[in-house]
C-alpha positions as CSV (number, residue, x, y, z in Angstrom):
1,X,0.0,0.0,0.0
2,X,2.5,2.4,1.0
3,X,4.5,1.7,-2.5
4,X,0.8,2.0,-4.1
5,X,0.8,5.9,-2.5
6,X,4.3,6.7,-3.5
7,X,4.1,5.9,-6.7
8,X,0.7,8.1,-7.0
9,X,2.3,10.8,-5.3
10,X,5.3,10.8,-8.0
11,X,2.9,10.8,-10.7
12,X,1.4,13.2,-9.4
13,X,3.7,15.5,-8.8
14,X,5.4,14.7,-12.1
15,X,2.4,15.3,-14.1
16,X,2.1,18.7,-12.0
17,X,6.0,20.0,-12.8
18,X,5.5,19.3,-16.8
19,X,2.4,21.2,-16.4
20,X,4.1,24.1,-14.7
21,X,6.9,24.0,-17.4
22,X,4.7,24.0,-19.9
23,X,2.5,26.9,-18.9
24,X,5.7,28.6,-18.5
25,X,7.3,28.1,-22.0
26,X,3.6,29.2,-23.6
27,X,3.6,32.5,-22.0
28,X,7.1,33.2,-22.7
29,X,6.4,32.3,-26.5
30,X,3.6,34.5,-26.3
31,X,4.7,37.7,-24.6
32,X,7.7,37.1,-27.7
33,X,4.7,37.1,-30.1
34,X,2.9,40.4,-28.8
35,X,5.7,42.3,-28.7
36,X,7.1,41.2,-32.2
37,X,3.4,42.2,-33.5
38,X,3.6,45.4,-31.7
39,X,7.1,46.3,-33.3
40,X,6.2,45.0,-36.9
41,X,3.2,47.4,-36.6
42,X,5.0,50.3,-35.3
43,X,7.5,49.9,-38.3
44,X,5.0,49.7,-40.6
45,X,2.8,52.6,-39.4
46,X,5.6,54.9,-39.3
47,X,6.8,53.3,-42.9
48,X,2.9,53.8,-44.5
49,X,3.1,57.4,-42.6
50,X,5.8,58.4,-44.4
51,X,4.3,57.3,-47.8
52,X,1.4,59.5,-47.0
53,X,3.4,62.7,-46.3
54,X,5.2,61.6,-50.0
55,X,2.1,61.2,-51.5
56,X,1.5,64.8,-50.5
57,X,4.3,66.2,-51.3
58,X,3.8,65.0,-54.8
59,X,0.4,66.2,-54.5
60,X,1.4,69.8,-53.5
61,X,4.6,70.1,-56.1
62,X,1.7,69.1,-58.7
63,X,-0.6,71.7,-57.4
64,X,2.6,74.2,-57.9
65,X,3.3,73.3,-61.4
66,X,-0.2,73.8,-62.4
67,X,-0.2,77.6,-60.4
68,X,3.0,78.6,-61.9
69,X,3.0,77.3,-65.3
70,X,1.8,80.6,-68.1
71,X,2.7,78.2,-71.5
72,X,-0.8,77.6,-72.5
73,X,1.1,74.7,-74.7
74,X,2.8,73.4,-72.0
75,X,1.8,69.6,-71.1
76,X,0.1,69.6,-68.0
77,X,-1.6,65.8,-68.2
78,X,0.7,64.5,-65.7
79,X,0.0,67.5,-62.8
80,X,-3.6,66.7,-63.4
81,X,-3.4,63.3,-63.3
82,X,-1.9,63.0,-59.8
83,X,-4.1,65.8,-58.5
84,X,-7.6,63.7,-59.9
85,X,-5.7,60.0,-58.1
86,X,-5.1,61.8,-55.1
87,X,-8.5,60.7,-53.3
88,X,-7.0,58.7,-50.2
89,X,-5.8,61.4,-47.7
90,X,-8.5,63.8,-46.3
91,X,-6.5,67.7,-47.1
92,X,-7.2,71.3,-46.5
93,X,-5.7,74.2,-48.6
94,X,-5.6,77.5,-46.8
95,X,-4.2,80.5,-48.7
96,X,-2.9,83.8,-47.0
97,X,-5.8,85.0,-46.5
98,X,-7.6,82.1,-44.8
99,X,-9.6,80.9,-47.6
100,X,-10.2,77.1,-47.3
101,X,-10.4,74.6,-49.9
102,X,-11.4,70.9,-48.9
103,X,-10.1,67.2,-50.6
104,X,-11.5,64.2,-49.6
105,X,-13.3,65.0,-46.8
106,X,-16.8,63.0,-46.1
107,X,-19.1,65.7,-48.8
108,X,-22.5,65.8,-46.9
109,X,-20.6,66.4,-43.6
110,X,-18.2,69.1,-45.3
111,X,-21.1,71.5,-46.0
112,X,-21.0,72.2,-42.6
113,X,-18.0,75.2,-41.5
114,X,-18.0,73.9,-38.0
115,X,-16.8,70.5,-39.0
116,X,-14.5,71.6,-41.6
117,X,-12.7,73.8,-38.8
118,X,-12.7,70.8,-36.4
119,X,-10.8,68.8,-39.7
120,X,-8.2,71.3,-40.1
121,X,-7.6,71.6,-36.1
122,X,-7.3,67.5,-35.6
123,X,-4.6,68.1,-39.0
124,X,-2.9,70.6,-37.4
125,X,-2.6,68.6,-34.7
126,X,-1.6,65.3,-37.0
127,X,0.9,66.1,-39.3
128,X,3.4,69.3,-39.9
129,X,1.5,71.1,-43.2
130,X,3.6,71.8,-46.6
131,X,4.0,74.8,-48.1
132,X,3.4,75.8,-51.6
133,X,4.9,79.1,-53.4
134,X,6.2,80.7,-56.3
135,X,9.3,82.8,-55.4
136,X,7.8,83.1,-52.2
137,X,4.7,84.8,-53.1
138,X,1.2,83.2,-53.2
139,X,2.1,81.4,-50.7
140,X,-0.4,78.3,-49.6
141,X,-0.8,75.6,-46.8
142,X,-1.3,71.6,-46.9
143,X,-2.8,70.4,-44.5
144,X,-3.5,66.7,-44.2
145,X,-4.2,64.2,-41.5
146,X,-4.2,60.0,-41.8
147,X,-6.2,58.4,-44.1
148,X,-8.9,55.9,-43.3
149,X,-6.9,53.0,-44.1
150,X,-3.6,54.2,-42.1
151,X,-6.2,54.9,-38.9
152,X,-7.7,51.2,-39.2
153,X,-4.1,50.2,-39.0
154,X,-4.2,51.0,-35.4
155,X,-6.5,48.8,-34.7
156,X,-4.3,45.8,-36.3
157,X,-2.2,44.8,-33.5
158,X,-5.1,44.7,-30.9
159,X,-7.3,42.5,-33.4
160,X,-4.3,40.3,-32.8
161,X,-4.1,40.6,-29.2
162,X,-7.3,39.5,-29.0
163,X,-7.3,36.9,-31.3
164,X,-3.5,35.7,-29.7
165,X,-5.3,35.8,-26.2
166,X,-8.8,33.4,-28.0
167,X,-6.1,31.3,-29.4
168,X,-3.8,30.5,-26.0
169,X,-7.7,30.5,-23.9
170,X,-8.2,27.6,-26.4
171,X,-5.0,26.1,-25.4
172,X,-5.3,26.4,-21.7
173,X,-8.7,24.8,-21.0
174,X,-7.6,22.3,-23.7
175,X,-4.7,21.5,-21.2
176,X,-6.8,22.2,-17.9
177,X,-9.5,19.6,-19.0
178,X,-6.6,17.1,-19.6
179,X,-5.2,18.1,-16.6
180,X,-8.4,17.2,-14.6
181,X,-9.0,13.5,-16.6
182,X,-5.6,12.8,-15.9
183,X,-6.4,13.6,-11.9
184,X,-9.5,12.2,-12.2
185,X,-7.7,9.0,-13.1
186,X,-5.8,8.7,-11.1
187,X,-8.0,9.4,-8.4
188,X,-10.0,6.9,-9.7
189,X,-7.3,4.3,-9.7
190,X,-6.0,4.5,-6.3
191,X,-9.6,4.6,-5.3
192,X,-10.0,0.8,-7.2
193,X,-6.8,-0.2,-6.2
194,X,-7.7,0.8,-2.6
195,X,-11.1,-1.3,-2.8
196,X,-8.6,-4.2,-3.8
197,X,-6.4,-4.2,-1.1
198,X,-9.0,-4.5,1.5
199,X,-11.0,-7.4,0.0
200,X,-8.1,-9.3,1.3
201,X,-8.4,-8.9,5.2
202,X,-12.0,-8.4,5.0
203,X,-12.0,-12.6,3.3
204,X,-10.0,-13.0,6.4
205,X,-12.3,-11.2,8.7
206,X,-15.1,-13.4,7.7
207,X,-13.0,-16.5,8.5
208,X,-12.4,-15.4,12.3
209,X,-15.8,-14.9,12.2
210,X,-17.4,-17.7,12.0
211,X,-14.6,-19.3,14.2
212,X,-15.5,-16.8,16.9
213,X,-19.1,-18.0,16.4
214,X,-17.9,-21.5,17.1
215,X,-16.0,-20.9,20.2
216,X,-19.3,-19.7,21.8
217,X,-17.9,-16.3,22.1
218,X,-20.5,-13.8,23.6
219,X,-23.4,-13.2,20.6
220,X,-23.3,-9.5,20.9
221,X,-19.7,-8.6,20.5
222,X,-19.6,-11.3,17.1
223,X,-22.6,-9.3,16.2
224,X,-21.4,-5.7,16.2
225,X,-17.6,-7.1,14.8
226,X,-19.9,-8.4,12.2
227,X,-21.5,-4.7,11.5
228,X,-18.3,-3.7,11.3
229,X,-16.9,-5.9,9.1
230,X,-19.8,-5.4,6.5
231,X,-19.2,-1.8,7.1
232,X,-15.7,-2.1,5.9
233,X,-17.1,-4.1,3.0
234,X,-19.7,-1.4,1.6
235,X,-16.8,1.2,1.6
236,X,-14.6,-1.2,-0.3
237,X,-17.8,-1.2,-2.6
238,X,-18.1,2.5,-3.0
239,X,-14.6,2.7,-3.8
240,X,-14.5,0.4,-6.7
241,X,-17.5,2.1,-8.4
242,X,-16.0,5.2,-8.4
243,X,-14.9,6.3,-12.2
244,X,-18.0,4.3,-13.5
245,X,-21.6,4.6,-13.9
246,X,-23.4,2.8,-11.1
247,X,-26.5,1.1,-11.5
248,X,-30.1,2.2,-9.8
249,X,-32.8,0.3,-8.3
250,X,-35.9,1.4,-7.0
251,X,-35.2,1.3,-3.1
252,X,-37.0,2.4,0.4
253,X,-35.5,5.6,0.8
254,X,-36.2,5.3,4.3
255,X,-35.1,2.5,5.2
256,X,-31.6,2.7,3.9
257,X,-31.4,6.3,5.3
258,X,-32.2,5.1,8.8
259,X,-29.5,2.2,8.2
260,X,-26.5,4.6,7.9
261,X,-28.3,6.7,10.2
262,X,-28.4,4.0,13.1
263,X,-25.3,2.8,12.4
264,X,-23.7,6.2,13.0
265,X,-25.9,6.9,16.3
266,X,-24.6,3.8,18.1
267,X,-20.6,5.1,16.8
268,X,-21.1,8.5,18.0
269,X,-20.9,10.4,21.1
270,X,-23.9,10.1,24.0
271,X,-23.7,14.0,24.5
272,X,-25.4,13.9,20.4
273,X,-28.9,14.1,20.5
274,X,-29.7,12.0,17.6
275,X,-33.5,12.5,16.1
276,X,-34.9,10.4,12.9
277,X,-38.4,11.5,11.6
278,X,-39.8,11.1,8.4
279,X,-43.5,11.4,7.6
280,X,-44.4,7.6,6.1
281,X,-42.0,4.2,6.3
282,X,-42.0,3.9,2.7
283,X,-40.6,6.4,-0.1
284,X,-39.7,5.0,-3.0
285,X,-36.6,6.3,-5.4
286,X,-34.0,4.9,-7.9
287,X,-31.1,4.7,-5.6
288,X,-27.2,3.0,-5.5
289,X,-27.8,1.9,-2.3
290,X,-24.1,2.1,-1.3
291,X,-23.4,5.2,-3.0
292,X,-26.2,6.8,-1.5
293,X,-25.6,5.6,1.5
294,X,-21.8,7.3,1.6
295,X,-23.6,10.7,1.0
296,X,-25.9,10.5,4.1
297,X,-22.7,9.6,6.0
298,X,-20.7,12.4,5.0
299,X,-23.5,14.7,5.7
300,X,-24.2,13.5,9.5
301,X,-20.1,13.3,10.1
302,X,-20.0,16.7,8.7
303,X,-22.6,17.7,10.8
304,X,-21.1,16.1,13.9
305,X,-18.0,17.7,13.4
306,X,-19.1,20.9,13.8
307,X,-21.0,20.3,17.0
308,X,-17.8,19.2,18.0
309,X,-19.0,15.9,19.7
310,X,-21.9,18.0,21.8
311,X,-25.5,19.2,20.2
312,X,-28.5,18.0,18.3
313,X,-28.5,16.3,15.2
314,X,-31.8,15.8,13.3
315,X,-32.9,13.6,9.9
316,X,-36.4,14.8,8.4
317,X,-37.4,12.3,5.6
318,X,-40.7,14.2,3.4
319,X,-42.4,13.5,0.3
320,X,-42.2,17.0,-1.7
321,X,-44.8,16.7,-4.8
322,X,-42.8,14.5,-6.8
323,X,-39.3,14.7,-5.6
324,X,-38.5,12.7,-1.7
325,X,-36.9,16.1,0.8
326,X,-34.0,14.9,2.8
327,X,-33.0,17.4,5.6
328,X,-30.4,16.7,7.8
329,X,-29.8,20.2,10.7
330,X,-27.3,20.1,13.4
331,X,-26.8,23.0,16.4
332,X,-22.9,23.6,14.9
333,X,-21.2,26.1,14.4
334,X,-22.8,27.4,11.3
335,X,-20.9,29.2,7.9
336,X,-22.0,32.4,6.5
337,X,-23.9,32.7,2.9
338,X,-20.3,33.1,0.9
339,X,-19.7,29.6,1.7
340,X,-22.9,27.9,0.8
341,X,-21.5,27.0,-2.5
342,X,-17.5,26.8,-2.5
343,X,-17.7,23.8,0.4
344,X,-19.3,21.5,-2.7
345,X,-15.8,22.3,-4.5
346,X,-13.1,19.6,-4.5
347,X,-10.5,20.6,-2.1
348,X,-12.2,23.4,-0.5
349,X,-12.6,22.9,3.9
350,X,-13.2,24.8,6.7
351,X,-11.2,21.8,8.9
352,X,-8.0,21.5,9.8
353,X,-7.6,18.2,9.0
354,X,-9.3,16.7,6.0
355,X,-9.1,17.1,2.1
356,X,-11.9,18.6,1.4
357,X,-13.1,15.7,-0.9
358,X,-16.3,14.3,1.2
359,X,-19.3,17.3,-0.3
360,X,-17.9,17.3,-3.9
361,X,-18.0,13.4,-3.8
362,X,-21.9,14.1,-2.2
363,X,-22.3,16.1,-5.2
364,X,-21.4,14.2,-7.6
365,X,-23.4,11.4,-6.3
366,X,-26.6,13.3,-6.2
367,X,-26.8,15.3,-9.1
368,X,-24.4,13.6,-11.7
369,X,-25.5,9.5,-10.7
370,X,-29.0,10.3,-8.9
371,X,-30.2,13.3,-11.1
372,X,-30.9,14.9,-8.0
373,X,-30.2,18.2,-6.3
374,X,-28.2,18.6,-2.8
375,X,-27.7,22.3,-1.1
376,X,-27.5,24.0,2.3
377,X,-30.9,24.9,3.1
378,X,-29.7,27.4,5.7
379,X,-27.5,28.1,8.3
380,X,-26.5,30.8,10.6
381,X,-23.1,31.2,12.9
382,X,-23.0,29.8,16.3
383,X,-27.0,27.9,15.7
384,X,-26.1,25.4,13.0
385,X,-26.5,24.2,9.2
386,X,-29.4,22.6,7.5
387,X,-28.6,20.4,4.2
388,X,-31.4,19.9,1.8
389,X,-31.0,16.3,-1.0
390,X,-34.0,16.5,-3.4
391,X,-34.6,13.1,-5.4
392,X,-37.1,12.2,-7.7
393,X,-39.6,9.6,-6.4
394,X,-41.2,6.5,-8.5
């Protein structure tokens, strides 16, 4: 057994550190991928920028060939050509007098002065304007701010951000749901493996036994080692069904409820005030007996816990329409509301001994095999805890 629990433990941990590692490496390759998009980008931006400001440079030594030019032979095709092409970059012309003449800019919104005088104060503000002259006279003023194209350019390396960020999401619950089968696994094999080991003294048990029986030894003590024994044998049984669909039966509700519930009564302290009611002797619901059985005992050990061997513990069994209400209440300690839910998660316990495994297994038994619905009713600090299981009845 002890080899059995080392060699889990090294798997374990082994599975845990490549993990780790792994996690490490992907957001190392990833951090290398953002900021190699952010500086390709920036390049590029500054690069498509500066094609702009050419593009209106040509644009502007155009406009000064066609102002300055007095051969009415003179070929001017070429001048005209580039000033007609030029319809990417949103410009203003402003002579020296202030007159304003507009390129580019969105036609029905342009009729409005207001939003032409907001255009030329965001290109002000955008790029450095260019100058056109002849000798110095006549003198005129580009001004020009990013095209459309160049400002949905800044949006590029946050589209692939986001899309990086989808991509690695992707990966990580790809590797956290492996993660958890792999646990689950192995959970699920030292559970079988545990089942195993103690069908071997338990055959041996049952040998003593019945040679205890024929040595005349007193009836009650053979009696209550026999309880015991078959006690050790239904958790061997609810270990090796876990990891596989159990099978149902239609079963007295109450009747197995009170079996568990007895058996715990005569185990427990005297100081307990132990009270099983339930409103008819026979409710009927598909049930794993065994399975079923292991919830009910975590829920009254739970609840005995945190009376801390001293209090009142009550069972209430009730047909609900057509579901069967089990409540079981203790005089504990209580938890506040934040709690009601994170005690059902694997690992999570307010002890400080334990793993925290005994209300997700409850869970899982309920609502995953059973169909059925398990919560804390209510609870309050320093009066106790209610905990409500809801199963369909046939």
């Amino acid at each position: 057994m002890s080899y059995i629990k080392e060699t889990f433990i090294f798997v374990l941990m082994n599975f845990l550190t490549n993990t780790l590692l792994f996690k490490r490496i992907a957001i190392l390759i990833s951090l290398i991928i953002v900021s190699l998009i952010l500086w390709n980008t920036a390049v590029f931006f500054q690069k498509f920028k500066q094609e702009e400001r050419a593009k209106i440079e040509i644009f502007a030594t155009a406009q000064r060939e066609l102002s300055t030019n007095e051969d009415l032979n003179a070929n001017v095709d070429l001048p005209l050509k580039i000033i007609k092409n030029s319809t990417d970059i949103p410009m203003i012309l402003v002579n020296e007098v202030g007159e304003i003449e507009y390129k580019n800019l969105d036609t029905i919104k342009s009729q409005d002065p207001i939003y032409v005088q907001n255009q030329l104060q965001k290109m002000k503000s955008e790029n450095a304007p260019i100058e056109i002259s002849y000798n110095g006279k006549n003198k005129k003023f580009i001004y020009y701010r990013d095209s459309d194209l160049l400002n949905k350019l800044t949006y590029y390396p946050l589209a692939l951000i986001l899309i990086l960020v989808l991509f690695l999401s992707v990966i990580y619950l790809f590797f956290s749901s492996n993660k958890a089968a792999e646990t689950n696994k192995l959970w699920t094999g030292m559970a079988k493996e545990t089942a195993h080991q103690i069908g071997t003294p338990l055959s041996s048990l049952l040998g003593w036994i019945a040679i205890l029986k024929m040595e005349k030894i007193n009836e009650k003590y053979v009696s209550e080692i026999e309880k015991d024994v078959h006690r050790l044998n239904t958790i061997a049984n609810r270990f090796s069904k876990i990891g596989s669909v159990p099978e149902l039966k239609k079963e007295n509700i109450v009747h197995i409820t009170k079996q568990v519930y007895d058996y715990l009564e005569s185990r427990s302290s005297k100081q307990i005030l132990f009270t099983f009611y339930s409103e008819r002797k026979e409710l009927f619901v598909n049930l794993n007996n065994e399975l079923f059985g292991w919830v009910i005992e975590n829920l009254i050990k739970n609840a005995i816990d945190a009376m801390q061997k001293e209090g009142a513990l009550k069972l209430e069994i009730a047909p609900i329409g057509k579901n069967v209400k089990i409540c079981i209440s203790d005089s504990g300690k209580g938890m506040h509301k934040s709690l009601f839910k994170q005690i059902f998660k694997p690992g999570f316990t307010t002890k400080k001994r334990g793993w925290g495994l005994g209300l997700s297994l409850s869970k899982r038994i309920v609502e995953d095999y059973h169909k059925g619905k398990i919560s804390v009713q209510k609870s309050e600090i320093g009066k106790g805890t209610t905990f409500e299981i809801l199963l369909e009845s046939v």
